[in-house]
C-alpha atoms as one frame of an Amber mdcrd trajectory, in Angstrom:
protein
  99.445  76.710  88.204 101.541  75.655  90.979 101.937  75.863  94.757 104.716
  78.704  95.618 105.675  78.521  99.555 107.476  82.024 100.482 108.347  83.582
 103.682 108.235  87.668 102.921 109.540  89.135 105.963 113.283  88.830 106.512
 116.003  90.834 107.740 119.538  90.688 106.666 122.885  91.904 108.594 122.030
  95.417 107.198 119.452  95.511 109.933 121.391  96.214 113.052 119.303  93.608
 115.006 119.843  90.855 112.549 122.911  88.354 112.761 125.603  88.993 110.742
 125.373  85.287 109.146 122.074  86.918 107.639 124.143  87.516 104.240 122.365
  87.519 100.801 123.443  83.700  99.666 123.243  82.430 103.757 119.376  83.521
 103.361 118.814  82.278 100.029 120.766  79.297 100.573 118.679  78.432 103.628
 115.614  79.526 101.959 116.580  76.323  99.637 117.154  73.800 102.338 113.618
  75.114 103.819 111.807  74.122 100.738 110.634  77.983  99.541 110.487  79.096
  96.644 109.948  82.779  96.895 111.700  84.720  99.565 111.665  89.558 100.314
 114.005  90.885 101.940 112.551  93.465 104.375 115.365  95.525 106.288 114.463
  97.962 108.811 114.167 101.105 106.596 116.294 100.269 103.942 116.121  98.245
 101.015 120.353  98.501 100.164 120.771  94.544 100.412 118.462  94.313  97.896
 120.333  94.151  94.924 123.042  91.500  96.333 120.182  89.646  97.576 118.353
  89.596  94.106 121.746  88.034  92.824 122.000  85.548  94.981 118.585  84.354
  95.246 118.406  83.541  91.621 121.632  81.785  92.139 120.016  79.767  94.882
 116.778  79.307  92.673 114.480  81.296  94.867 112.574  84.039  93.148 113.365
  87.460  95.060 110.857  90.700  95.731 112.478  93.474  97.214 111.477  95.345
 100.197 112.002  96.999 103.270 109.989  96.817 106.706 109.207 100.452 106.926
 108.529 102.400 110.668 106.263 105.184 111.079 106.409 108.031 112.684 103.790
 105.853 115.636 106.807 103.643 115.594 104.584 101.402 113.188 106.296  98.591
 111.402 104.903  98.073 107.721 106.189  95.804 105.185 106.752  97.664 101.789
 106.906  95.264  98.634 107.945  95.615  95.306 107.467  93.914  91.838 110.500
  95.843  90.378 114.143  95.901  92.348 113.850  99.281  90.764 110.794 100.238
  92.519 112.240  99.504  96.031 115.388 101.302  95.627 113.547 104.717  94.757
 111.821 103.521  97.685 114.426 103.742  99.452 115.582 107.087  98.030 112.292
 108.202  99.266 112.513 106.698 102.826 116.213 108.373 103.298 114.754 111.700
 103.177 112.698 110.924 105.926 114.649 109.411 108.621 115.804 110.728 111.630
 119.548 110.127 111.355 121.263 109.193 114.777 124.552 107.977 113.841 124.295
 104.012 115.039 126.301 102.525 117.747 127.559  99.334 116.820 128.356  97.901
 120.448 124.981  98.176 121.492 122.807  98.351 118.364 124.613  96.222 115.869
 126.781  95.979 112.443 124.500  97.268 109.771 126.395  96.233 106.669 126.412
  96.288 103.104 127.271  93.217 101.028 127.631  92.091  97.286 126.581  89.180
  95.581 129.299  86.974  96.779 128.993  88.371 100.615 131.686  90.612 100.694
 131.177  93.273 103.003 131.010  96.648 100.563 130.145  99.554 102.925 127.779
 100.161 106.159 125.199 102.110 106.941 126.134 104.807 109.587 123.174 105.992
 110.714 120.657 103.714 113.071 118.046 102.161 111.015 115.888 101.175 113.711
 114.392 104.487 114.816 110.978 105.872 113.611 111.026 107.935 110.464 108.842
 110.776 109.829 106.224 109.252 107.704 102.671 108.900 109.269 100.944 105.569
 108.698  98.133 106.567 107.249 100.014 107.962 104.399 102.195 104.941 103.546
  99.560 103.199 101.410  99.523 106.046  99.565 103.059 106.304  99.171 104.094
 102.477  98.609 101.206 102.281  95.701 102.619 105.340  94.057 105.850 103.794
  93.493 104.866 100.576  92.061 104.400  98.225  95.822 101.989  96.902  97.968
 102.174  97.362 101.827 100.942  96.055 104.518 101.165  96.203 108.445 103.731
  93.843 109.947 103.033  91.373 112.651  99.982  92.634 113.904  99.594  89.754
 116.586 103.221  91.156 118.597 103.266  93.488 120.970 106.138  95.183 119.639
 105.716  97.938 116.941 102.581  96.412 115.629  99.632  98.519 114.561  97.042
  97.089 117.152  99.615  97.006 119.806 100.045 100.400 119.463  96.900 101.724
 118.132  94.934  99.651 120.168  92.962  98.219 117.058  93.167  97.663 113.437
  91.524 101.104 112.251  88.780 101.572 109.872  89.302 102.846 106.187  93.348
 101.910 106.949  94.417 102.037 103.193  95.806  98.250 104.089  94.127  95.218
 102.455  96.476  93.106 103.692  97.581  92.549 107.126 100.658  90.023 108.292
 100.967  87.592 110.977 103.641  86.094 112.746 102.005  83.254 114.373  99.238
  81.689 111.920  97.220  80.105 115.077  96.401  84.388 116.040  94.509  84.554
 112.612  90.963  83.339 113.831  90.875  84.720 117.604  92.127  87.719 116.283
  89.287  88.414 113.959  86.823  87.776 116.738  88.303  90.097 118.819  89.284
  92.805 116.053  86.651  92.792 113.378  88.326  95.004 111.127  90.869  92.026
 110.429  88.645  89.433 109.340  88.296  90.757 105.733  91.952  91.313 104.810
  94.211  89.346 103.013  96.805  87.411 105.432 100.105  86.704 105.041 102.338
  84.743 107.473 106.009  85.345 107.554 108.742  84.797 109.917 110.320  88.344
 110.454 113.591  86.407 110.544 116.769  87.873 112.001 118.598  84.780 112.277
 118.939  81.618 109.807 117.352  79.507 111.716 114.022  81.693 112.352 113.395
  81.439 108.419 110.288  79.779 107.740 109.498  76.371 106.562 107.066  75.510
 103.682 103.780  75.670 104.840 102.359  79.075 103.858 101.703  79.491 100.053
 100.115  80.458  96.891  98.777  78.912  93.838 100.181  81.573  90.894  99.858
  80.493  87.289 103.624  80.107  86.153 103.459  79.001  81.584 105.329  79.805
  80.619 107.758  79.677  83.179 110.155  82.636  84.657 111.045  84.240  87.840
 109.346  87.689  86.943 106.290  85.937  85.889 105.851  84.176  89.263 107.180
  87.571  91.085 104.421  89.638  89.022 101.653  86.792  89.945 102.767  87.062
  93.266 102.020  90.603  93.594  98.041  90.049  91.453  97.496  87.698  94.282
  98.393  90.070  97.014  95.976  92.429  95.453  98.549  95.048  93.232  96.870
  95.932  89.602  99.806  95.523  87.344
């Protein structure tokens, strides 16, 4: 077994609000100089980065999981995280169908672009990405567990889109066993002040829209790795974050 540091929150130039240096091999490549090994990619509502960035990562030597920060119809943001790249792109199938499609505006919103492997730009996405979809947050466990992933609500210690911030607590009988944070030092004050936190699982991850917001090793796991491969780790990754595979 071996220590695995990760940062599973990150946003490439597909998101409209992430820099357009955020390309597959920038992330992976800083990822590398950052000392992680094990890195999601979590656009706003879209996972269509995902395949260049699986490429790329293993190019880099970081092992990849595929996702997509998801927001609800409370204008909720919830990671979504897959084993299988598979998994997250009918996922994303899944998600398209329930998005409210306002074509984006470029000049005020941002680029939301589509890249290969080697960071050529392939397509865009023309409608905004940021904007609530239709799905209610109560039923994304639900969802997210059907097709194979593990979700979880994002940044819960911000003030923007997260579930206490707009909830005004971390409800009972969520469907969430896991809950992120963006600033570890929030972990303990916030389970005084919000019971229902204190018995999930925590991750801490950057939510990274720019290269230099990626995180640093500190945050890990210990995930039994003989003998050695990517999926192995990937698939450990996802028995430690609680997914029955």
């Amino acid at each position: 077994m071996n220590k695995y540091y990760y940062d599973l929150h990150i946003h490439s130039c597909l998101s409209p609000c992430g820099d357009n240096d955020m390309t597959p091999n920038n992330i992976a490549g800083m990822g590398t100089l950052n000392g992680l090994n094990i890195m999601a990619l979590t656009d706003h509502n879209s996972s269509k980065n995902c395949p260049a960035f699986f490429k790329a990562a293993k190019a880099n030597g970081i092992i990849p999981v595929a996702g997509m920060e998801l927001t609800t119809a409370e204008d909720i943001h919830v990671v979504c995280l897959f084993p299988e790249l598979e998994n997250a792109m009918e996922f994303d199938d899944y998600v398209d169908g329930h998005r409210v499609k306002i074509p984006n505006r470029a000049e005020i919103f941002g680029d939301q672009l589509i890249l290969d492997e080697e960071d050529n730009v392939i397509g865009s996405e023309e409608f905004l990405l940021l904007n609530a979809t239709d799905i209610p947050i109560e039923k994304v466990p639900e969802i997210v567990k059907s097709m194979g992933g593990i979700c979880y609500p994002a940044h819960i210690d911000r003030e923007a889109n997260g579930i206490i911030a707009v909830l005004g607590d971390f409800p009972k009988d969520s469907g969430f066993s896991l809950a992120e944070f963006n600033d570890g030092a929030n972990i303990k004050p916030y389970a005084e002040k919000y019971p229902e936190t204190a018995d999930k699982k925590i991750i801490v991850s950057s939510d990274a829209h720019y290269l230099w917001k990626i995180k640093e090793k500190k945050e890990y796991f210990t995930l039994e790795d003989e003998p050695y491969s990517g999926s192995l780790v990937r698939r450990n990754l996802f028995k430690a974050l609680g997914l029955d595979l």
